[in-house]
PQR file of N, CA, C, O and H, with PARSE charges and radii, in Angstrom:
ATOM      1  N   UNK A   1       0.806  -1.183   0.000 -0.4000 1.5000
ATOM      2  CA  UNK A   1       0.000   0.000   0.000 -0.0000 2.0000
ATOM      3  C   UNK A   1       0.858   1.260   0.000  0.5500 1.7000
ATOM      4  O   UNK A   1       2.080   1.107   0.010 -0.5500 1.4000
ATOM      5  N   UNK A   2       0.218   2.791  -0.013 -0.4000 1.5000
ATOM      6  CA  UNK A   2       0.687   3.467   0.060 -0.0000 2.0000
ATOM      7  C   UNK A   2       0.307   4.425   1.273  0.5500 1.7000
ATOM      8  O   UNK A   2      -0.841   4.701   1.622 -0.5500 1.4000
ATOM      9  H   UNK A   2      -0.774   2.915  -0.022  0.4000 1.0000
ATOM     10  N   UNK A   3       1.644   4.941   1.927 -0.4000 1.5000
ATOM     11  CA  UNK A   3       0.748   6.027   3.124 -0.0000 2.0000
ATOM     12  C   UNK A   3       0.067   7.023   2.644  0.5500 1.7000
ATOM     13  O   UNK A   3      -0.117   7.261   1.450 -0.5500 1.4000
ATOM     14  H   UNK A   3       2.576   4.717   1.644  0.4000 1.0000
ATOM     15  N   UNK A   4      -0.484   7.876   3.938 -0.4000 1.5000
ATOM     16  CA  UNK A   4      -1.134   9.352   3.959 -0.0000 2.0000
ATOM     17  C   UNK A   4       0.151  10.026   3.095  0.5500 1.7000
ATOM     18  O   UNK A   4       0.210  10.428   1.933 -0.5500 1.4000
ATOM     19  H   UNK A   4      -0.335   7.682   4.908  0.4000 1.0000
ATOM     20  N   UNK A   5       1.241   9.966   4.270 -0.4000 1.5000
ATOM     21  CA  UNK A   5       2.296  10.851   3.485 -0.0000 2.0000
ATOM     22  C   UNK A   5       2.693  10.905   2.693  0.5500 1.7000
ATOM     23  O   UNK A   5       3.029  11.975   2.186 -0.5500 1.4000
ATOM     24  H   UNK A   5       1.193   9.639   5.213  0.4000 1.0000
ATOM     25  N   UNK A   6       2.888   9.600   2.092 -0.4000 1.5000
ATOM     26  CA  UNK A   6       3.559   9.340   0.174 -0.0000 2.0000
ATOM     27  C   UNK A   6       2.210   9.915  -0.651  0.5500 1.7000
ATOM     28  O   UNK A   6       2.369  10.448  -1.749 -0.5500 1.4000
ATOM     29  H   UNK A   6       2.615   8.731   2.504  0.4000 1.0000
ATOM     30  N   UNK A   7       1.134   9.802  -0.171 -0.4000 1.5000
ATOM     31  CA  UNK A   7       0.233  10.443  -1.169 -0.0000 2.0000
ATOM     32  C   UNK A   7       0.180  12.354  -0.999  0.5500 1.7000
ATOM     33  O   UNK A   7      -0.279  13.128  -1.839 -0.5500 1.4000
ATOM     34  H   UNK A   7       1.006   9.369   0.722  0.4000 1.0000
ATOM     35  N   UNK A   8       0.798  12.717   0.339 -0.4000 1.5000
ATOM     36  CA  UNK A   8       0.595  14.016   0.262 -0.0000 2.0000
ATOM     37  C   UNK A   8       1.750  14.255  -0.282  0.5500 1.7000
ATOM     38  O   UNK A   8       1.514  15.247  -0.972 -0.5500 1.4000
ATOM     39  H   UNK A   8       1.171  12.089   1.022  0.4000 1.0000
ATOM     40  N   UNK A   9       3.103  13.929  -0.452 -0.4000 1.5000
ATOM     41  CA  UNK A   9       4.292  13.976  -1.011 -0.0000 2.0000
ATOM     42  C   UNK A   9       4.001  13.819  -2.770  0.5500 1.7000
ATOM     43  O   UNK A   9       4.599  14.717  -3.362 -0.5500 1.4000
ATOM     44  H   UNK A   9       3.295  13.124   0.109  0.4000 1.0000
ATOM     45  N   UNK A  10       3.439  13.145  -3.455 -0.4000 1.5000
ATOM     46  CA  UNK A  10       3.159  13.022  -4.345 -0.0000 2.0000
ATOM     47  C   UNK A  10       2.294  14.183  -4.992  0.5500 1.7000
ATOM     48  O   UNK A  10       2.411  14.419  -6.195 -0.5500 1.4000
ATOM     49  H   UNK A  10       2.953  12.415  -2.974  0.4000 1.0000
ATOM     50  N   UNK A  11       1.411  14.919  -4.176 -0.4000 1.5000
ATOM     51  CA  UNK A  11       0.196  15.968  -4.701 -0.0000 2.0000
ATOM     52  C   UNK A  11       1.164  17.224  -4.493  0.5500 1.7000
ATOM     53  O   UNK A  11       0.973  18.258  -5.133 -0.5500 1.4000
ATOM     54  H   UNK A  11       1.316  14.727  -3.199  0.4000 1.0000
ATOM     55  N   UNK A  12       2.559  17.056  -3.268 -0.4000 1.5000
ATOM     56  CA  UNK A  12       2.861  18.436  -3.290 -0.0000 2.0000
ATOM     57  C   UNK A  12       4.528  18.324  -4.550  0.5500 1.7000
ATOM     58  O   UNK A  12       5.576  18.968  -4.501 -0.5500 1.4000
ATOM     59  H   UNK A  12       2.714  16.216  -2.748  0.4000 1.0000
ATOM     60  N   UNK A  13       4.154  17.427  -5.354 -0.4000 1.5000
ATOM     61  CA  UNK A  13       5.366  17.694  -6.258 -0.0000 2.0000
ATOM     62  C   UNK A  13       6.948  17.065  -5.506  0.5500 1.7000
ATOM     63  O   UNK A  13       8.043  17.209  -6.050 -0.5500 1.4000
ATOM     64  H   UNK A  13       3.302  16.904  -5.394  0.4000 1.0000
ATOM     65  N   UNK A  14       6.776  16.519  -4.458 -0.4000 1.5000
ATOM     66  CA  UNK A  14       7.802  16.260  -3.264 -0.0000 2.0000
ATOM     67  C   UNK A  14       8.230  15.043  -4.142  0.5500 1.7000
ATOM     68  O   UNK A  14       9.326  15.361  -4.603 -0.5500 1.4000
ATOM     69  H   UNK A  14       5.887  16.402  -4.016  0.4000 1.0000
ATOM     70  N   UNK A  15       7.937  13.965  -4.535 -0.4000 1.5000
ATOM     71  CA  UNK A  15       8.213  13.120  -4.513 -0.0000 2.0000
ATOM     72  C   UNK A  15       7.124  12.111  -5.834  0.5500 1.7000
ATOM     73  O   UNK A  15       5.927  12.161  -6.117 -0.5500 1.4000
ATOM     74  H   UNK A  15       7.047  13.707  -4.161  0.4000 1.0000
ATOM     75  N   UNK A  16       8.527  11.102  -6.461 -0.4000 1.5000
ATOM     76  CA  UNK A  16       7.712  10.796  -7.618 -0.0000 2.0000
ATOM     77  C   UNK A  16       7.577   9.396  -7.641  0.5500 1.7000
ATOM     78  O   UNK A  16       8.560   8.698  -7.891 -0.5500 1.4000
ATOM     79  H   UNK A  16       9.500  11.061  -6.231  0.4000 1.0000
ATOM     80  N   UNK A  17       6.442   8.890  -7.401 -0.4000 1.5000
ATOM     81  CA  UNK A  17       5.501   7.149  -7.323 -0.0000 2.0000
ATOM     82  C   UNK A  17       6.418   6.549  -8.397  0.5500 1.7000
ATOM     83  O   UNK A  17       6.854   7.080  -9.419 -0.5500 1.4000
ATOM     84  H   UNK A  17       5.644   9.457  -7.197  0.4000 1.0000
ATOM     85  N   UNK A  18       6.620   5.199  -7.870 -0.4000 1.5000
ATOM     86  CA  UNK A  18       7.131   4.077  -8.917 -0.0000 2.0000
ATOM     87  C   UNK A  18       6.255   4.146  -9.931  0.5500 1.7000
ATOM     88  O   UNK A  18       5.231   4.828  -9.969 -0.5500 1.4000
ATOM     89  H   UNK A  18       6.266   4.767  -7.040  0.4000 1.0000
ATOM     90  N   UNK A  19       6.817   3.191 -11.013 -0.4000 1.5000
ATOM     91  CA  UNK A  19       5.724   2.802 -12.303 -0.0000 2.0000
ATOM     92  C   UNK A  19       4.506   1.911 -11.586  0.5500 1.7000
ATOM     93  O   UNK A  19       3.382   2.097 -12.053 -0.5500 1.4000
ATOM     94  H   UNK A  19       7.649   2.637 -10.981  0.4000 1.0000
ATOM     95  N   UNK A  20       4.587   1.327 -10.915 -0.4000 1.5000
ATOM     96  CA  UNK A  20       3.782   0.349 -10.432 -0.0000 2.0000
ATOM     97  C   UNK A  20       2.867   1.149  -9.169  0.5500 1.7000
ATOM     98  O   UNK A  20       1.654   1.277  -9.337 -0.5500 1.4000
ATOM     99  H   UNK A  20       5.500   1.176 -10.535  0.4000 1.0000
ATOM    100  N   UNK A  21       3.403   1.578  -8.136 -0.4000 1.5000
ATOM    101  CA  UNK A  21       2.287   2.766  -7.786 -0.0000 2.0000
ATOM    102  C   UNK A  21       1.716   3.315  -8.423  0.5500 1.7000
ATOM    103  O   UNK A  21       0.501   3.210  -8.258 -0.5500 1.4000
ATOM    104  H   UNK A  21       4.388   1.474  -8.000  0.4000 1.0000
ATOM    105  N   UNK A  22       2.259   4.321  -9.642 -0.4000 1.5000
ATOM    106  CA  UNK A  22       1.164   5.012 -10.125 -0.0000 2.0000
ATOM    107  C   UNK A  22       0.113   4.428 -10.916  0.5500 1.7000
ATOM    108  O   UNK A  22      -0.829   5.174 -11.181 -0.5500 1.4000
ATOM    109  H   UNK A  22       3.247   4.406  -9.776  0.4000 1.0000
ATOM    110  N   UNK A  23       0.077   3.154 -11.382 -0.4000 1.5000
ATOM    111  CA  UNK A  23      -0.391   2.577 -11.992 -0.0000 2.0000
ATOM    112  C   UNK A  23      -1.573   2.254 -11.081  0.5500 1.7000
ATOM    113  O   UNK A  23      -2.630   2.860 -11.252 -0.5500 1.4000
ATOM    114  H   UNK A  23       0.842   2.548 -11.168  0.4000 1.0000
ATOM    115  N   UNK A  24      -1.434   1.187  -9.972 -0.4000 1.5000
ATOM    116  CA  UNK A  24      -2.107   1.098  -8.779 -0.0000 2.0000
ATOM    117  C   UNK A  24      -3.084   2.501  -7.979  0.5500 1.7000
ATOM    118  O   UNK A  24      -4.201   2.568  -7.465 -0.5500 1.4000
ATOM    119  H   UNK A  24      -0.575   0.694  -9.834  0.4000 1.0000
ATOM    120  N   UNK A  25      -1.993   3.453  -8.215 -0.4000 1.5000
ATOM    121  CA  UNK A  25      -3.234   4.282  -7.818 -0.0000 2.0000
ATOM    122  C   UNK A  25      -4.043   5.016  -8.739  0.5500 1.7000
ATOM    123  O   UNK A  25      -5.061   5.659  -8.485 -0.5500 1.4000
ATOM    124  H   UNK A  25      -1.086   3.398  -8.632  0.4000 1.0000
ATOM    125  N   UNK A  26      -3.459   4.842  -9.868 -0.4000 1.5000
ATOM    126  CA  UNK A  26      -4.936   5.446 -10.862 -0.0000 2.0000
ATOM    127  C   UNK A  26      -5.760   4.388 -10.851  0.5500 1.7000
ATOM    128  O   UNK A  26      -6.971   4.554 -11.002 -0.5500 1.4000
ATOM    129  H   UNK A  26      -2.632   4.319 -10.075  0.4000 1.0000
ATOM    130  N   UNK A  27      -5.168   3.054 -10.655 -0.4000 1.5000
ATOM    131  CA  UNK A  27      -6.492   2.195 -10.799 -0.0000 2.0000
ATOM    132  C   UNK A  27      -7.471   2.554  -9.937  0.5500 1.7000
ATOM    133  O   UNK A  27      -8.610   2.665 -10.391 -0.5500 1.4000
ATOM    134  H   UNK A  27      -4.185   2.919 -10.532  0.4000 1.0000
ATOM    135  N   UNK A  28      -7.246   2.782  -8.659 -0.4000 1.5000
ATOM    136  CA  UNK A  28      -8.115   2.835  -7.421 -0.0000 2.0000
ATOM    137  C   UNK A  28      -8.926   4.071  -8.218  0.5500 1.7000
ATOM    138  O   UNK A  28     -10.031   3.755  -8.657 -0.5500 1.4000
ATOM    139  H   UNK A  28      -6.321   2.691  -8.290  0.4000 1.0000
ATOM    140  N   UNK A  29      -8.603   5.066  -8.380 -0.4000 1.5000
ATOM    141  CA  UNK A  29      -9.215   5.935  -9.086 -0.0000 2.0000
ATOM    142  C   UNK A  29     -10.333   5.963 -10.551  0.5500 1.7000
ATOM    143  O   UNK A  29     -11.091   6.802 -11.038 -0.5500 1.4000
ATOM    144  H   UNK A  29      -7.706   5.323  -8.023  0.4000 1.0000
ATOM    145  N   UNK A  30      -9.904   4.470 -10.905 -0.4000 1.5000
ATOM    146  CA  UNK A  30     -10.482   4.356 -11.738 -0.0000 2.0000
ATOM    147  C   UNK A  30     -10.523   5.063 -13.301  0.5500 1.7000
ATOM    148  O   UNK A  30     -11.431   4.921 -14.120 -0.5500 1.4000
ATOM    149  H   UNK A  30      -9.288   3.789 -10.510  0.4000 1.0000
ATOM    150  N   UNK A  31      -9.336   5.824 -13.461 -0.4000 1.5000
ATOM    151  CA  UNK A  31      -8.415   6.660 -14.600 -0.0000 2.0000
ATOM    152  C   UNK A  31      -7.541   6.063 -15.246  0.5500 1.7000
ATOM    153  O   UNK A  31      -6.758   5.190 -14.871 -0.5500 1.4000
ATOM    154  H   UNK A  31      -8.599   5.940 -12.795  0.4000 1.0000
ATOM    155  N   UNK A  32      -7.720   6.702 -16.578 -0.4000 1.5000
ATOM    156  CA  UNK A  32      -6.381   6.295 -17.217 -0.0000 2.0000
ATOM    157  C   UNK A  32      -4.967   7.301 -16.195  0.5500 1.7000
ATOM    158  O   UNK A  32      -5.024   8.370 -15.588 -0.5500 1.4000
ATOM    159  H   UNK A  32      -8.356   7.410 -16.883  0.4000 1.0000
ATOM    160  N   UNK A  33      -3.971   6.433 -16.398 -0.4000 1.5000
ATOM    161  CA  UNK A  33      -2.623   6.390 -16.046 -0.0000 2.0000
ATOM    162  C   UNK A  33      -2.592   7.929 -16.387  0.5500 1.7000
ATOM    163  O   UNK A  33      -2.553   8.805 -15.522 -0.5500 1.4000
ATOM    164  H   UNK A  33      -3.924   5.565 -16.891  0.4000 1.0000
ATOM    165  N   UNK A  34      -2.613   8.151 -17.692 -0.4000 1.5000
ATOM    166  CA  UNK A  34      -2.491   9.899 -17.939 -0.0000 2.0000
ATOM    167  C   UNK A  34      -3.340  10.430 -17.573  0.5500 1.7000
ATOM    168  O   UNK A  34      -3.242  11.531 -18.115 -0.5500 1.4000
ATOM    169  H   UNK A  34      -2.644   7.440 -18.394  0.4000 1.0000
ATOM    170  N   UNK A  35      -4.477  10.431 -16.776 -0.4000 1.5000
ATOM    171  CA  UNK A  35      -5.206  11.327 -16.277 -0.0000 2.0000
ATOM    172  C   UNK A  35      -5.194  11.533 -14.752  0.5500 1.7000
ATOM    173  O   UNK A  35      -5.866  12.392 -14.182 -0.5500 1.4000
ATOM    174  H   UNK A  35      -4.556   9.536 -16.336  0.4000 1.0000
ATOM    175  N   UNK A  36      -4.343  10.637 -14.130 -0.4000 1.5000
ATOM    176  CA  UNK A  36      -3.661  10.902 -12.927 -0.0000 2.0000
ATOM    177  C   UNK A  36      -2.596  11.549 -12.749  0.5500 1.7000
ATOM    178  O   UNK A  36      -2.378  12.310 -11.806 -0.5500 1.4000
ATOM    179  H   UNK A  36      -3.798   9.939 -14.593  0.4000 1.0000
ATOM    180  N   UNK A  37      -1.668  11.222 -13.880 -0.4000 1.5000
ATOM    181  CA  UNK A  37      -0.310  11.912 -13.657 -0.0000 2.0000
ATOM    182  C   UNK A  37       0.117  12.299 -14.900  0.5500 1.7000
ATOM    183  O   UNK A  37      -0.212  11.725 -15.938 -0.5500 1.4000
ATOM    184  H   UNK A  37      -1.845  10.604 -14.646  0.4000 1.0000
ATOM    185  N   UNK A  38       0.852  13.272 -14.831 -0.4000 1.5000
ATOM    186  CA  UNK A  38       1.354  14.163 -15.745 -0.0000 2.0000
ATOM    187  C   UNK A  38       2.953  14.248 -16.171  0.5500 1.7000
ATOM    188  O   UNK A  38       3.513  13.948 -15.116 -0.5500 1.4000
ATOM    189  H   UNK A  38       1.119  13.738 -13.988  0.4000 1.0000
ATOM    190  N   UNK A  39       3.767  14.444 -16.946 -0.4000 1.5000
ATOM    191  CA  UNK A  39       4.975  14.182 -17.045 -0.0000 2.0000
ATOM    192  C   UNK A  39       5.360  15.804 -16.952  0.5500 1.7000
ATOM    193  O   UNK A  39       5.033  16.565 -17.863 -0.5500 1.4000
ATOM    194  H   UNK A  39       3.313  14.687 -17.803  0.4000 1.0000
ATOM    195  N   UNK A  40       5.909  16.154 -16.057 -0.4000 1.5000
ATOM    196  CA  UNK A  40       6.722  17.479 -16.501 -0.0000 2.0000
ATOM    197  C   UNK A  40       7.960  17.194 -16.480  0.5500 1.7000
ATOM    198  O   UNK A  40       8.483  16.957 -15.391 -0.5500 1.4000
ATOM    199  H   UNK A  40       6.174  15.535 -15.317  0.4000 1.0000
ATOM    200  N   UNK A  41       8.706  17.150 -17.652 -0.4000 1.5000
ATOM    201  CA  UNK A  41      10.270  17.047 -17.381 -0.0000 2.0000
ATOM    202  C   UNK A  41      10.736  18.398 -17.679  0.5500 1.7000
ATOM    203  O   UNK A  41      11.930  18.677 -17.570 -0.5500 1.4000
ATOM    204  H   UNK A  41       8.281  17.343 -18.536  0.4000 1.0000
TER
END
């Protein structure tokens, strides 16, 4: 799973989810992969 904090770390730009988290948590969300997360390089 993932904590409170890795998810507030993640929304404040802090910190960037494995391939497999983010995957996992757009599922929970029920989104495509790109509509959870965004690439800014």
């Amino acid at each position: 799973g993932v904590t409170r904090q890795t998810i507030a770390a993640i929304e404040a730009g802090k910190y960037s989810p494995t391939l497999e988290a983010a995957f996992r948590i757009a599922q929970v969300f029920g989104k495509p992969l790109d509509d959870v997360f965004q690439w800014q390089g």
